[in-house]
C-alpha positions as CSV (number, residue, x, y, z in Angstrom):
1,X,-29.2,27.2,29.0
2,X,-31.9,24.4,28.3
3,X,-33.1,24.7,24.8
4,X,-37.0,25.5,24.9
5,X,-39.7,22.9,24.3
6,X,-39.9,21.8,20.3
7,X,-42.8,19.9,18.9
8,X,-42.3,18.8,15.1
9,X,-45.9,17.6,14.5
10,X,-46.1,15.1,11.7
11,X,-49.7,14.3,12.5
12,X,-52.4,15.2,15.2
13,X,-52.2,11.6,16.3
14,X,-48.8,11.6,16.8
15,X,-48.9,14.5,18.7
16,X,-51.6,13.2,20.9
17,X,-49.3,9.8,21.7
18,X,-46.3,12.5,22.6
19,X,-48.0,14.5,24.6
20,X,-49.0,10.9,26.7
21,X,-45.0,10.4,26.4
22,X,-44.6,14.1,27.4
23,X,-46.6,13.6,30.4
24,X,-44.8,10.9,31.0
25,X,-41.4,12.0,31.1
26,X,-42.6,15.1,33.5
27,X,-43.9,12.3,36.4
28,X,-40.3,10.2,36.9
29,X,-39.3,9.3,39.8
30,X,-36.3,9.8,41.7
31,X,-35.0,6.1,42.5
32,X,-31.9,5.6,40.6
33,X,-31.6,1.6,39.3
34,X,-27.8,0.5,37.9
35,X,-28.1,0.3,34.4
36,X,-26.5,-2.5,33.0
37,X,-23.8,-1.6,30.7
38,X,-23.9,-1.3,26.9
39,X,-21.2,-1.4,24.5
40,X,-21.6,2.1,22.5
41,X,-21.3,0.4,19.2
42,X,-24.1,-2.3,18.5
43,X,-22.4,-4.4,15.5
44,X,-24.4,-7.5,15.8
45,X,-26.2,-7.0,12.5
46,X,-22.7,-7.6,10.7
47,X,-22.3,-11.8,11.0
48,X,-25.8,-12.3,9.5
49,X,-25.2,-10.4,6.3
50,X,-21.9,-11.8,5.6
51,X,-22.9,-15.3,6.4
52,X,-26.0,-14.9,4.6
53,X,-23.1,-14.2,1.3
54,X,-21.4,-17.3,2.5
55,X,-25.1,-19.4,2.0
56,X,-26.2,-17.8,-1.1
57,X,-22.5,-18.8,-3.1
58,X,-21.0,-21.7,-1.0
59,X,-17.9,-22.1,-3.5
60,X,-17.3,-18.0,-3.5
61,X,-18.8,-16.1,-0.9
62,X,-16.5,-16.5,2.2
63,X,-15.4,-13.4,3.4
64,X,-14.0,-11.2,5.9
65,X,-14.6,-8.3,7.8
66,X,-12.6,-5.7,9.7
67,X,-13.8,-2.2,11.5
68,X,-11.1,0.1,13.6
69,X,-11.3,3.4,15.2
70,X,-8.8,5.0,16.6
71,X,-8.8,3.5,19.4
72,X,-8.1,0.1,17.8
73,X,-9.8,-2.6,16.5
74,X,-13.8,-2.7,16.9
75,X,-14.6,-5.4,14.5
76,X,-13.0,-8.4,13.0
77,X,-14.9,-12.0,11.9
78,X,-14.3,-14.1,9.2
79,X,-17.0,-16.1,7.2
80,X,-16.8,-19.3,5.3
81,X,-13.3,-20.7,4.8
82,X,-12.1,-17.3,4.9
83,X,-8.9,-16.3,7.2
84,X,-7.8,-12.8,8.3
85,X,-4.8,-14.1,6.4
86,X,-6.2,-15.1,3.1
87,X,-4.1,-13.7,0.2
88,X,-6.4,-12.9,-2.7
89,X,-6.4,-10.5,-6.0
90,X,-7.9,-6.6,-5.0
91,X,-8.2,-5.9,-8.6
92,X,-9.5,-2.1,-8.3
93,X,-9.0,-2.0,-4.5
94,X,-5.4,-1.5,-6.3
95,X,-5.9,1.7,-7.2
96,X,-5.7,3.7,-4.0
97,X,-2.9,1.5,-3.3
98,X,-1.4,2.9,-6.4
99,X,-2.4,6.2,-5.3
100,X,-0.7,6.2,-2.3
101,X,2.8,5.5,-4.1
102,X,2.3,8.3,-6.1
103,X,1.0,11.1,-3.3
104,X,4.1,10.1,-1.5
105,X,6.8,10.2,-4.3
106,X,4.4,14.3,-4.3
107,X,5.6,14.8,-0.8
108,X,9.1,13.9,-1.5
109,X,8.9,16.6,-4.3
110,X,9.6,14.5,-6.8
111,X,6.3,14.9,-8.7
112,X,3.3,17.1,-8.6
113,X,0.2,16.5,-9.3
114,X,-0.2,18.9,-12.0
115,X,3.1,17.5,-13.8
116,X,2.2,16.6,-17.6
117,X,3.1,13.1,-18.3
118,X,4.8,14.7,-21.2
119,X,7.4,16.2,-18.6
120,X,8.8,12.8,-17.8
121,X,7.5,10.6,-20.8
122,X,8.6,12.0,-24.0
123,X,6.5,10.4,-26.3
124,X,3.2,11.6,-24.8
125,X,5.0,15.2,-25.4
126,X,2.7,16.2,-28.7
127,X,-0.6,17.2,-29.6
128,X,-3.8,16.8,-27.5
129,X,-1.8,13.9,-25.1
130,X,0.6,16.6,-24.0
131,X,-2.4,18.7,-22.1
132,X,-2.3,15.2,-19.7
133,X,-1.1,15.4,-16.6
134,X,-1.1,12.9,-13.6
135,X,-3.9,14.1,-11.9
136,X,-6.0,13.4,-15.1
137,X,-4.2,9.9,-15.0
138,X,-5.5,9.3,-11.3
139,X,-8.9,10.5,-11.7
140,X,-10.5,8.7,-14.8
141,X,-10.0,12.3,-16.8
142,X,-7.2,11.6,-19.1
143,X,-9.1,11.2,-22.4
144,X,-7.3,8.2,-22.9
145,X,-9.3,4.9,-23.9
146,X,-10.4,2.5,-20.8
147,X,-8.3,-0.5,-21.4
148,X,-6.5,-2.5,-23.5
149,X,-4.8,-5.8,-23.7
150,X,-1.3,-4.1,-23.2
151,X,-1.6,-3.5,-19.5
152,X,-1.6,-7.4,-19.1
153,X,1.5,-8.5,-21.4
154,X,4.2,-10.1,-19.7
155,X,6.7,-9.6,-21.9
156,X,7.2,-6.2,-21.7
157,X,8.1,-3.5,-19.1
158,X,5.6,-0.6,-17.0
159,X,7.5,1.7,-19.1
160,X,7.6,-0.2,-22.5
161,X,3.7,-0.6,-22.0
162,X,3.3,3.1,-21.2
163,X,5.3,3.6,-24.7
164,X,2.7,1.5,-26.5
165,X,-0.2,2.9,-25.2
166,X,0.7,6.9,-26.5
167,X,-0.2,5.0,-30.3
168,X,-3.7,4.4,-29.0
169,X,-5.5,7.5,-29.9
170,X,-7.5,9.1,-27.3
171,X,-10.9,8.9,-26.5
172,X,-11.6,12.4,-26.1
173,X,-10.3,15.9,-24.9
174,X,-8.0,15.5,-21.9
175,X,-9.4,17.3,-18.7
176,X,-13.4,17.1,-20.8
177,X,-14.6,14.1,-19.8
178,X,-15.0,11.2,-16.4
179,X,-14.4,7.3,-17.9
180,X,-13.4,5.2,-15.5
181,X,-10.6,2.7,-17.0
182,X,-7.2,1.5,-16.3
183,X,-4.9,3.1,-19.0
184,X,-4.1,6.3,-17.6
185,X,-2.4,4.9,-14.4
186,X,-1.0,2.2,-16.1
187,X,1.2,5.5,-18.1
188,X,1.5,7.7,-14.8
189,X,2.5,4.5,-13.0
190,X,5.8,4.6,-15.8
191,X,6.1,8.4,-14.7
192,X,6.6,6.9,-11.0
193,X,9.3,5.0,-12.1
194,X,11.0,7.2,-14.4
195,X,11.1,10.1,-12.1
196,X,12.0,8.5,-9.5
197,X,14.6,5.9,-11.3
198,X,13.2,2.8,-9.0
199,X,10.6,-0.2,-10.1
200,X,7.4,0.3,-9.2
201,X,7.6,-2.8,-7.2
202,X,10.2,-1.0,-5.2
203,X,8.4,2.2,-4.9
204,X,5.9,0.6,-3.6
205,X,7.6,-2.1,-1.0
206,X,9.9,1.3,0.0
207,X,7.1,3.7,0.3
208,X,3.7,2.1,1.7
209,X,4.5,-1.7,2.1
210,X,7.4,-1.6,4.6
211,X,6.7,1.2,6.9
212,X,3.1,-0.2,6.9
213,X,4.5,-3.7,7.5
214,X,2.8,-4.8,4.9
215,X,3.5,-9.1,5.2
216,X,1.1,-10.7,2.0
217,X,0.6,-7.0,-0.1
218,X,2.3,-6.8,-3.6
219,X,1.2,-6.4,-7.2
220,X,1.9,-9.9,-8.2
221,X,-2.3,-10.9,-8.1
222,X,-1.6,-12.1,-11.7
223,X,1.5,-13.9,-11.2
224,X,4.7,-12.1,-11.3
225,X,5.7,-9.3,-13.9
226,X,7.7,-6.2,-15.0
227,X,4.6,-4.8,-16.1
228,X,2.5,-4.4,-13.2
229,X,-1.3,-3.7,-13.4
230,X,-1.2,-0.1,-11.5
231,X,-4.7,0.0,-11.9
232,X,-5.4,-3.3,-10.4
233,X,-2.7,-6.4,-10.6
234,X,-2.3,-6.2,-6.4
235,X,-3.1,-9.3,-4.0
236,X,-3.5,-8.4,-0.1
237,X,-4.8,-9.5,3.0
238,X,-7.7,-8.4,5.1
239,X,-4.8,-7.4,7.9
240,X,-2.8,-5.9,5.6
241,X,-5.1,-3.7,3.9
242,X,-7.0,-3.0,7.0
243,X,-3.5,-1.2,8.0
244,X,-3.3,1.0,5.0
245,X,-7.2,1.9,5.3
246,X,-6.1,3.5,9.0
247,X,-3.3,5.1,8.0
248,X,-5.7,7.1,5.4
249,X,-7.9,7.5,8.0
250,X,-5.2,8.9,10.8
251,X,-4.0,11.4,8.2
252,X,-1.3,9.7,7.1
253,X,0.4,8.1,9.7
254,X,0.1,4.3,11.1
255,X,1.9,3.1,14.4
256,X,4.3,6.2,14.3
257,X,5.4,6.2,11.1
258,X,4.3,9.5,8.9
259,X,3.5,7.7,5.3
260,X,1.8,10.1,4.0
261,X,1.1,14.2,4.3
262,X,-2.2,15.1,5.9
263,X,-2.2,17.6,3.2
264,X,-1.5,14.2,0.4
265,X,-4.1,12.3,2.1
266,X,-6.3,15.3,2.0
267,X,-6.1,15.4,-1.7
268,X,-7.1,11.6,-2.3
269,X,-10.1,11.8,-0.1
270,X,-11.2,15.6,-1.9
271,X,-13.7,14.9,-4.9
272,X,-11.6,15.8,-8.1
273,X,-14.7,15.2,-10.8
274,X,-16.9,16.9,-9.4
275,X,-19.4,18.4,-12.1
276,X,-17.4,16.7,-15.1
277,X,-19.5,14.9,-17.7
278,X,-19.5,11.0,-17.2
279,X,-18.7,8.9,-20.7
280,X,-18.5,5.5,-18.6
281,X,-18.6,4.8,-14.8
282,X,-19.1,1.5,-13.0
283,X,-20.0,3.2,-9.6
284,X,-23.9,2.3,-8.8
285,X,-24.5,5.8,-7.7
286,X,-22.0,7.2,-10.0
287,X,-20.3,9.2,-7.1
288,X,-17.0,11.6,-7.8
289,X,-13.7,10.3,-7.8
290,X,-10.9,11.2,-5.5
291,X,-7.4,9.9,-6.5
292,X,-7.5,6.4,-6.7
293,X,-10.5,6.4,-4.7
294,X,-14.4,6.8,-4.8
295,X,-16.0,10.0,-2.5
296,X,-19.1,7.9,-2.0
297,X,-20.4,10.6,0.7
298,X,-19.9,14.1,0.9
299,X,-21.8,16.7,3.0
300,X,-23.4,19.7,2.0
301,X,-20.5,22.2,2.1
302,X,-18.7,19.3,-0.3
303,X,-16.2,17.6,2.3
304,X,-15.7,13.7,2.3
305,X,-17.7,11.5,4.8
306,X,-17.1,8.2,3.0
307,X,-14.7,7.3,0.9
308,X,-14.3,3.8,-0.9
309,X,-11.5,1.4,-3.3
310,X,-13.8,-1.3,-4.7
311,X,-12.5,-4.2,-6.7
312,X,-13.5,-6.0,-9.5
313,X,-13.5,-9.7,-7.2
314,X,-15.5,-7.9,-4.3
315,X,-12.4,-6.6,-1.9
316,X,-13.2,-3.8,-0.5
317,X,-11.1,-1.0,1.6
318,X,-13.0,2.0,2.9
319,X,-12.6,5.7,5.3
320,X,-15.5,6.7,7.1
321,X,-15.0,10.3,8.7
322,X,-18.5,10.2,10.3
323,X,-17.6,7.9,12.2
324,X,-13.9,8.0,12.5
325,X,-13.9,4.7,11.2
326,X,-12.1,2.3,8.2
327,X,-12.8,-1.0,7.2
328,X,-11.6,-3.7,5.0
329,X,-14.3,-6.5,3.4
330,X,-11.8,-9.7,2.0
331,X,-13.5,-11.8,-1.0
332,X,-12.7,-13.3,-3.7
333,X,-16.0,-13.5,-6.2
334,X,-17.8,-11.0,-8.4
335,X,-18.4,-7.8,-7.4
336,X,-21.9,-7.2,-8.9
337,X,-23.4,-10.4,-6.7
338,X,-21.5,-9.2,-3.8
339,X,-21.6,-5.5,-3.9
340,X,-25.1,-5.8,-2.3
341,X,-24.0,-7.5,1.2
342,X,-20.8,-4.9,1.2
343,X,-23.9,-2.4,0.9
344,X,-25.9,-3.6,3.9
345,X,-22.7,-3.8,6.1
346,X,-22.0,-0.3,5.0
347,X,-25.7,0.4,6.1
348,X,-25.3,-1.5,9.6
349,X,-21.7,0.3,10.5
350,X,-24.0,3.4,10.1
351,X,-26.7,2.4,12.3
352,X,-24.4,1.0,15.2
353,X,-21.0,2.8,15.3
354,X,-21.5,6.1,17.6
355,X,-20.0,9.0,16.1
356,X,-16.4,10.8,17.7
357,X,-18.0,13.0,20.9
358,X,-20.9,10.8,21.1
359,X,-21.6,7.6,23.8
360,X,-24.2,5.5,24.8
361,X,-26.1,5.6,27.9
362,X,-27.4,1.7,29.5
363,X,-29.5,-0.8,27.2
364,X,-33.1,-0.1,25.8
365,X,-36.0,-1.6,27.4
366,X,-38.2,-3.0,28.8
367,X,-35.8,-6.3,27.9
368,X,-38.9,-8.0,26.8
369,X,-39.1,-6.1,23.6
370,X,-37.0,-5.0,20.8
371,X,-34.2,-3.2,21.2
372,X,-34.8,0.4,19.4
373,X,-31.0,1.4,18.8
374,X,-30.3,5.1,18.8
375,X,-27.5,7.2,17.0
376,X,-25.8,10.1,15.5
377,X,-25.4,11.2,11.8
378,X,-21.7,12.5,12.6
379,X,-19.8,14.0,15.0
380,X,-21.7,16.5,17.1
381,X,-19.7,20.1,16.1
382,X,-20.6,23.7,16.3
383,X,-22.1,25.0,14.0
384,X,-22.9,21.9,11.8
385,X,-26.0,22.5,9.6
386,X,-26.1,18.2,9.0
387,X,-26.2,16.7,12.4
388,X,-29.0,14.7,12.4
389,X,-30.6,11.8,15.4
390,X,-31.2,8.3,13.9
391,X,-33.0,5.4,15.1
392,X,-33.3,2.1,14.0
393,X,-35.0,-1.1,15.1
394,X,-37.9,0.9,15.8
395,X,-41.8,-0.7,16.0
396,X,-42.5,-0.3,12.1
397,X,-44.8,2.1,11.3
398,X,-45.1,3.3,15.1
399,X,-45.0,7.0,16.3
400,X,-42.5,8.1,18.8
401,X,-40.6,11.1,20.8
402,X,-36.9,12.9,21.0
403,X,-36.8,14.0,24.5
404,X,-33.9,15.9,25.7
405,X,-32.1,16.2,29.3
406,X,-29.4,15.7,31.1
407,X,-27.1,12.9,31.0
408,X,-28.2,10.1,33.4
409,X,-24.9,7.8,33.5
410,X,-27.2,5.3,35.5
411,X,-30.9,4.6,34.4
412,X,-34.0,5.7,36.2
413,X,-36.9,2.9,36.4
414,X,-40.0,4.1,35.5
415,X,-41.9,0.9,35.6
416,X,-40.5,-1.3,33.1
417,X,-39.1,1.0,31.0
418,X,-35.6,3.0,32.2
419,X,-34.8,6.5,31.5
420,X,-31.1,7.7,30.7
421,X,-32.2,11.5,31.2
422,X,-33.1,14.0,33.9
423,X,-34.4,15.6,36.3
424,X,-36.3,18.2,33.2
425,X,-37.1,16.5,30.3
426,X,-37.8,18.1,27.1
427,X,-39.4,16.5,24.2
428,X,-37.6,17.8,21.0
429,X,-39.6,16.4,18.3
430,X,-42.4,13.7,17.0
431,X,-40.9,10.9,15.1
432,X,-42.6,8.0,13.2
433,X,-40.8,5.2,12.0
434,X,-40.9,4.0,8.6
435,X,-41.5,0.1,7.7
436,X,-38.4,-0.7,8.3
437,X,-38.4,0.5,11.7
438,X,-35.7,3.9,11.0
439,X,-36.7,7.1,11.7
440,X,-34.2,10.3,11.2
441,X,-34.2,13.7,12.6
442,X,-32.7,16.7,11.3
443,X,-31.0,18.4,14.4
444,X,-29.0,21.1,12.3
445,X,-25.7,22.3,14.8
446,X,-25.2,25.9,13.7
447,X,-26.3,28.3,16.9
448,X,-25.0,25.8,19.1
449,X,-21.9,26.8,20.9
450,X,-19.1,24.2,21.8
451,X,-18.6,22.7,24.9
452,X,-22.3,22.1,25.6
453,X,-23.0,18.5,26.9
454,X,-26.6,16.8,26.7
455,X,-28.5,13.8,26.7
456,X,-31.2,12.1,24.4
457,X,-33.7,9.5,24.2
458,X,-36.0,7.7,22.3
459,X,-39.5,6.3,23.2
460,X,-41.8,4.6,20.9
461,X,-45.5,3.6,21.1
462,X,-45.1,-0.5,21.0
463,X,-47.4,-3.4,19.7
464,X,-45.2,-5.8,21.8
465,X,-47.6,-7.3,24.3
466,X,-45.6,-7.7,27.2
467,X,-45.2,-4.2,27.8
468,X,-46.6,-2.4,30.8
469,X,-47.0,1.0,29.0
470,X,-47.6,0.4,25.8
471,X,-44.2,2.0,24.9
472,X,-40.7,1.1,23.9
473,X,-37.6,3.2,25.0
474,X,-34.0,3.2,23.3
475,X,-30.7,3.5,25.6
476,X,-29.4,7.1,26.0
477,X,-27.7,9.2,23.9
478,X,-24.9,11.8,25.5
479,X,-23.0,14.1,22.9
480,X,-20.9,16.8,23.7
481,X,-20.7,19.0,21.3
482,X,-16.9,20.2,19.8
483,X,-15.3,23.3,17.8
């Protein structure tokens, strides 16, 4: 059943322009015009913002980029003298590598989670350090101090180090407190290898690095040790890491080869910190930790949409369930000058990548103006109260229309623009974009039953001269809507 006619009035003008785009829509014609055919994910706003890095630091900004779905690769370039190859320190990126090692020797049944470090170490086995257990170690709520220069000697062993460190007293109650630091895996990383009578260096080639086949990945970024940095001592590749990125974002598994549980991978990517006081977080938005991982993005009933391992030189792995999506950013520099570009790439994936159950419909038009890009929020399922419609590369500042119909899969000329719905056409809602040119739409999900399929559009007033109408039109939008 075709919803009913919606109008979201921001302002009388606006409303008067969409009622011109209303009347519009209602006087198409029927000749159907070939639509010449889109890719459903518009990445071109990538290569300018990391060459842009490699102009602004010559000697340090080169950099890589990788994007997959599940369907395979969507996005790889590198920038500067940067390889898909290049080795470099991860520093914190480490961390969900370390992770990982741990969650599997969990599914093994080796170690839990909840296991006190006091179990396996007995020296942490009195007082307040015997309330520590290894998720506290893996989520920055340990009480124990943030670092210390013992994590980097050379001369001793992971478990000699984790020994040392029970003298240091701690910081504050265990369980009490967030401070992000590099202590507390640096001790659970010694419970690894105790419990499961291995290095960590074989853990971690057995476990993660050979079924991933895992080439240029090790924990030798600082030269190598019997002490490695759990917290962040690992070098890898863009490749490399880009394979352990999708096998967090496939639950688990990569190329046939079950890692990881679902149900392990579930717990890295849940928020674990979630309303615990913060004594000391580097995180620009100070967003929750996972284990071994940042939950950047969550959605309003608290699941993970983005979830990120960010290192101290810039590398960069991430999971985006929004899109269905995880990418890997290779750098060797500071991460406070580049943090910013990672940002804007993280901003452009979201613009361009099409959502799972959503596809694009031709190219805007007319093809002498702008092309106003149109997208989803997130996968279009019943009963979703956060779907949202997005546009971007909108006129600035211009008023515009949702219209709703169904699915053309070739366009429909109406003078120089070309419409991607039909033959009823709704408008939905009044949009103006902001100076940037983005306009969003709240389109909550949750009386809609699965299985429906429809299409959308966007048309926009334009100040481009060469336009017939006076309007601008995005390609269309088809989503079919899942349980």
């Amino acid at each position: 059943m075709r919803p009913r006619r919606v109008y979201d009035a921001q302002s009388a003008p606006v409303m008067n322009h969409v009622a011109v785009i209303a009347a519009l829509s209602l006087s198409l014609t029927t000749t159907i015009a070939h639509a010449q055919s889109l890719g459903c994910h518009d990445l071109a706003a990538i290569a300018p913002i990391a060459q842009s890095l490699v102009v602004a630091a010559p000697a340090f900004g080169s950099n890589a980029v990788r994007l997959e779905l599940p369907s395979g690769l969507l996005y790889e370039q590198s920038f500067g003298n940067f390889t898909p190859t290049t080795q470099v320190a991860i520093a914190s990126a480490t961390k969900t590598l370390s992770a990982a090692v741990l969650m599997s020797l969990v599914d093994s049944g080796v170690l839990s989670l909840d296991d006190r470090v006091g179990q396996w170490l007995p020296e942490w086995n009195s007082g307040l350090q015997s309330l520590i257990t290894l998720r506290m170690c893996f989520t920055h709520t340990s009480g124990m101090e943030q670092n210390d220069p013992v994590v980097m000697d050379d001369t001793i062993t992971l478990r000699q180090a984790a020994a040392r460190i029970a003298t240091i007293p701690l910081h504050y109650i265990p369980g009490t407190r967030f401070e992000y630091g590099s202590l507390s895996m640096h001790v659970a990383g010694a419970v690894c290898e105790v419990a499961s009578g291995q290095s960590w260096s074989t853990l971690f080639a057995q476990r993660i690095a050979v079924p991933l086949q895992l080439v240029a990945t090790d924990y030798f970024g600082f030269g190598p040790t019997l002490n490695p940095r759990i917290d962040g001592g690992a070098r890898s590749t863009l490749r490399d890491y880009a394979r352990f990125t999708a096998m967090l974002r496939e639950d688990g598994s990569w190329n046939g080869a079950q890692v990881l549980t679902p149900a392990s991978v579930a717990e890295m990517l849940t928020a674990q910190t979630v309303g615990i006081p913060i004594l000391g977080t580097p995180h620009p938005y100070s967003a929750p930790y996972g284990i071994g991982i940042w939950i950047d993005r969550r959605d309003s009933q608290g699941r993970t949409l983005f979830a990120s391992g960010v290192g101290a030189f810039g590398f960069a792995g991430w999971i985006d369930r929004a899109h269905d999506l995880s990418g890997t950013f290779a750098i060797a520099y500071l991460n406070q000058l580049s943090y910013p570009y990672l940002e804007r790439i993280f901003t452009a994936v979201d613009a361009a990548v099409l959502p799972a159950g959503s596809s694009c419909l031709g190219v805007p038009s007319p093809a002498c103006a702008a092309t106003v890009w149109m997208n989803a929020t997130r996968p279009a399922t019943a009963g979703n109260p956060d779907f949202a419609l997005r546009c971007d590369r909108a006129p600035a500042g211009m008023p515009g229309a949702m219209l709703l119909g169904d699915p053309l899969p070739s366009g429909l000329p109406v003078f120089d623009l070309t419409a991607f719905l039909g033959p009823q056409i709704d408008v939905v809602a009044g949009l103006v974009a902001d100076p940037l040119g983005r306009a969003t739409l709240a389109a909550p999900l949750s009386s809609v039953t699965a299985g429906l399929s429809f299409g959308l559009q966007s048309v926009w007033l334009s100040p481009a001269p060469c336009t017939q109408l006076g309007l601008q039109a995005s390609h269309g939008l088809r989503l079919f809507v899942s349980p």
